[in-house]
C-alpha positions in Angstrom: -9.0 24.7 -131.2 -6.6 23.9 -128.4 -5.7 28.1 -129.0 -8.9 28.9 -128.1 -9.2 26.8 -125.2 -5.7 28.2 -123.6 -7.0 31.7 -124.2 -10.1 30.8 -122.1 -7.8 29.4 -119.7 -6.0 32.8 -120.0 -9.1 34.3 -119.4 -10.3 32.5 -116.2 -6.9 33.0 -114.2 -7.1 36.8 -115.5 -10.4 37.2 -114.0 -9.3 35.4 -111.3 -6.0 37.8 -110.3 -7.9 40.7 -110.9 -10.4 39.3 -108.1 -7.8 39.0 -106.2 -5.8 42.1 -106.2 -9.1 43.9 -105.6 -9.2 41.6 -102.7 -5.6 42.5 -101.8 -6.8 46.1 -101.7 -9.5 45.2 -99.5 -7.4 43.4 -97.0 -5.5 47.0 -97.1 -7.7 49.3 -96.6 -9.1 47.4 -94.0 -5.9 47.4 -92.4 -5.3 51.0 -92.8 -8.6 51.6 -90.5 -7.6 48.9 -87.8 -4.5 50.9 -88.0 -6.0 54.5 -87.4 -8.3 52.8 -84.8 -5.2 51.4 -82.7 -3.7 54.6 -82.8 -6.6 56.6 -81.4 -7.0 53.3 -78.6 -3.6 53.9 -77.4 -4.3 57.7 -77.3 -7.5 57.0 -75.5 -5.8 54.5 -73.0 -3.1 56.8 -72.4 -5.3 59.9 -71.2 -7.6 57.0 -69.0 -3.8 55.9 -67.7 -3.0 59.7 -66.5 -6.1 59.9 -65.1 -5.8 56.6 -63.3 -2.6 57.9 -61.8 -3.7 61.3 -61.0 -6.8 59.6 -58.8 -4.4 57.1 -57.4 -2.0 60.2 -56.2 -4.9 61.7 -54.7 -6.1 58.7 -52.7 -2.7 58.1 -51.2 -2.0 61.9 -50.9 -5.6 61.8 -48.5 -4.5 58.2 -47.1 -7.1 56.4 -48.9 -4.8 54.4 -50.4 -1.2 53.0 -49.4 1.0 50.9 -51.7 -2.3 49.9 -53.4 -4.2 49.0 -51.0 -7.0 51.0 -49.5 -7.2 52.1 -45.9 -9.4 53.1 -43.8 -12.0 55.2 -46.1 -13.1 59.0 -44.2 -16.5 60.0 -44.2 -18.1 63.8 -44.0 -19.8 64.9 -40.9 -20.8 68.1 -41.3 -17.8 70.2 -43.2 -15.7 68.2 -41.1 -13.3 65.1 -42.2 -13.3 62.3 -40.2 -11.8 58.7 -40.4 -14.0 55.7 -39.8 -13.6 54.5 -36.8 -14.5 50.5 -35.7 -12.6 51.2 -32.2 -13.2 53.3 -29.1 -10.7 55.7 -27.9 -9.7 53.2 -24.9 -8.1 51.1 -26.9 -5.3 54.2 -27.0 -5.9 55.8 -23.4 -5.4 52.7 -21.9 -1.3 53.2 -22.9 1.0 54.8 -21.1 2.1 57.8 -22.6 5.1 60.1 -21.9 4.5 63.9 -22.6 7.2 65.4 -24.9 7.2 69.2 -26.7 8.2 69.9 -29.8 9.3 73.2 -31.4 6.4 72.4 -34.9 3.9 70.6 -33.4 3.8 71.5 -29.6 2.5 69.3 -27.1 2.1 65.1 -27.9 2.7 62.2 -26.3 4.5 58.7 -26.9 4.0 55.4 -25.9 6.6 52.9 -26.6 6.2 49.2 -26.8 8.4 48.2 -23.5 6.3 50.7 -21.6 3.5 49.1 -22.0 1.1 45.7 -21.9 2.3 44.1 -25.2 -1.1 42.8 -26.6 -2.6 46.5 -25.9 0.1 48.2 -27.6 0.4 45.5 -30.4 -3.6 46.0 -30.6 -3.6 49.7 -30.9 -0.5 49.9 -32.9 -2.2 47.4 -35.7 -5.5 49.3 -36.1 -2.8 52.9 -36.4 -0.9 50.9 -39.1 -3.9 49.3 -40.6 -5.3 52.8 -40.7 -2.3 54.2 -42.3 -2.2 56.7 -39.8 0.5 59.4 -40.1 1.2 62.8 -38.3 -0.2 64.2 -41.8 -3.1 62.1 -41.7 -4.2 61.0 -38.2 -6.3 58.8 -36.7 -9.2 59.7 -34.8 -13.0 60.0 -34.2 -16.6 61.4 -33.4 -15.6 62.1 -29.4 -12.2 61.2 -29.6 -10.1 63.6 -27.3 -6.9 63.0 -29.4 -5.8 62.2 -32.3 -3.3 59.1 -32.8 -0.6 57.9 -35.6 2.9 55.9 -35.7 6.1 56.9 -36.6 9.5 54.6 -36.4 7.8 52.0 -34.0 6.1 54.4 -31.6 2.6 55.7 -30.6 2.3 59.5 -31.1 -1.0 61.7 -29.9 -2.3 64.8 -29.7 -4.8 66.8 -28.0 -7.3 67.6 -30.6 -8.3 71.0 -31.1 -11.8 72.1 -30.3 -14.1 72.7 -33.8 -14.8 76.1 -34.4 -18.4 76.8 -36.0 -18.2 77.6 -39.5 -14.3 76.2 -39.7 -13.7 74.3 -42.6 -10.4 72.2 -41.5 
C-alpha cells in the first residue's frame, strides 16, 4: 500500500512541475512581447526626440526660443513678419544715438549706456534682451521707423526699409 500512495505522491508533484514549466513558458513568451514592445518604444521615442530637436532648432533659428525659453512670439500681418510688440517706439527714440556706417549693413546707429539716462537705457535695453533681439532677428513693430537689437552691451538701429506691395520678406 504505502507503494501506491508514493506513486500518487509521484503523481501530484508531476502534475504539478508540468503546471509549472508551462507556466515558465508563459512568463517567457510574455516577456519576449514586452521585449519587442520596448524595442519598438525606444524606436518610436527616438523619431519623436529628432523631431523635438528639429522644432526646437527651428524656434531658436526664428528667435522663438533662446536657451529654452521662449521669447517674444511674431505674429503675421499680412505676408509680413512682425514681432509683438507691448512698447512704443519712444521707449528707443528717446536715446541718444550716434550714426556710424558700415561696409555690410550701411547706415545704424548706437547708443551706449554712459551716453545716456540710465533707467531709459536699462529700460530699453531689457525689453531688446528680453526680446532676444539680434541683428539677424530684430526688434520692431507695426509703425516703427526702425528696427532695434543688442550686441556686446550696446543699442544698435536701423532705418527700416519701406514694404514693397507683393514683397514677401
Amino acid at each position: 500500500m504505502q507503494k501506491s500512495t508514493v506513486t500518487l505522491d509521484q503523481a501530484v508533484i508531476l502534475g504539478e512541475v508540468q503546471e509549472l514549466r508551462k507556466t515558465v513558458e508563459d512568463v517567457r513568451r510574455v516577456l519576449e512581447e514586452l521585449k519587442e514592445r520596448v524595442v519598438r518604444t525606444e524606436a518610436d521615442l527616438s523619431v519623436i526626440e529628432s523631431g523635438y530637436h528639429a522644432i526646437y532648432n527651428a524656434l531658436e533659428i526664428n528667435g522663438l526660443m533662446s536657451a529654452g525659453e521662449p521669447t517674444v512670439p511674431a505674429k503675421t500681418q499680412g505676408s509680413q513678419k512682425e514681432p509683438t510688440v507691448a512698447v512704443s517706439e519712444e521707449t528707443f527714440t528717446i536715446l541718444r544715438f550716434e550714426e556710424q556706417q558700415g561696409a555690410k549693413i550701411g547706415s545704424y546707429a548706437v547708443a551706449y549706456r554712459n551716453n545716456n539716462l540710465e533707467d531709459k537705457w536699462t529700460s530699453a535695453h531689457n525689453i531688446l534682451h528680453a526680446s532676444n533681439a539680434t541683428i539677424k532677428v530684430r526688434y520692431y513693430g507695426p509703425g516703427y521707423v526702425h528696427s532695434y537689437w543688442l550686441y556686446q552691451e550696446k543699442i544698435y538701429r536701423q532705418k527700416l526699409k519701406p514694404k514693397v506691395e507683393g514683397d514677401k520678406k
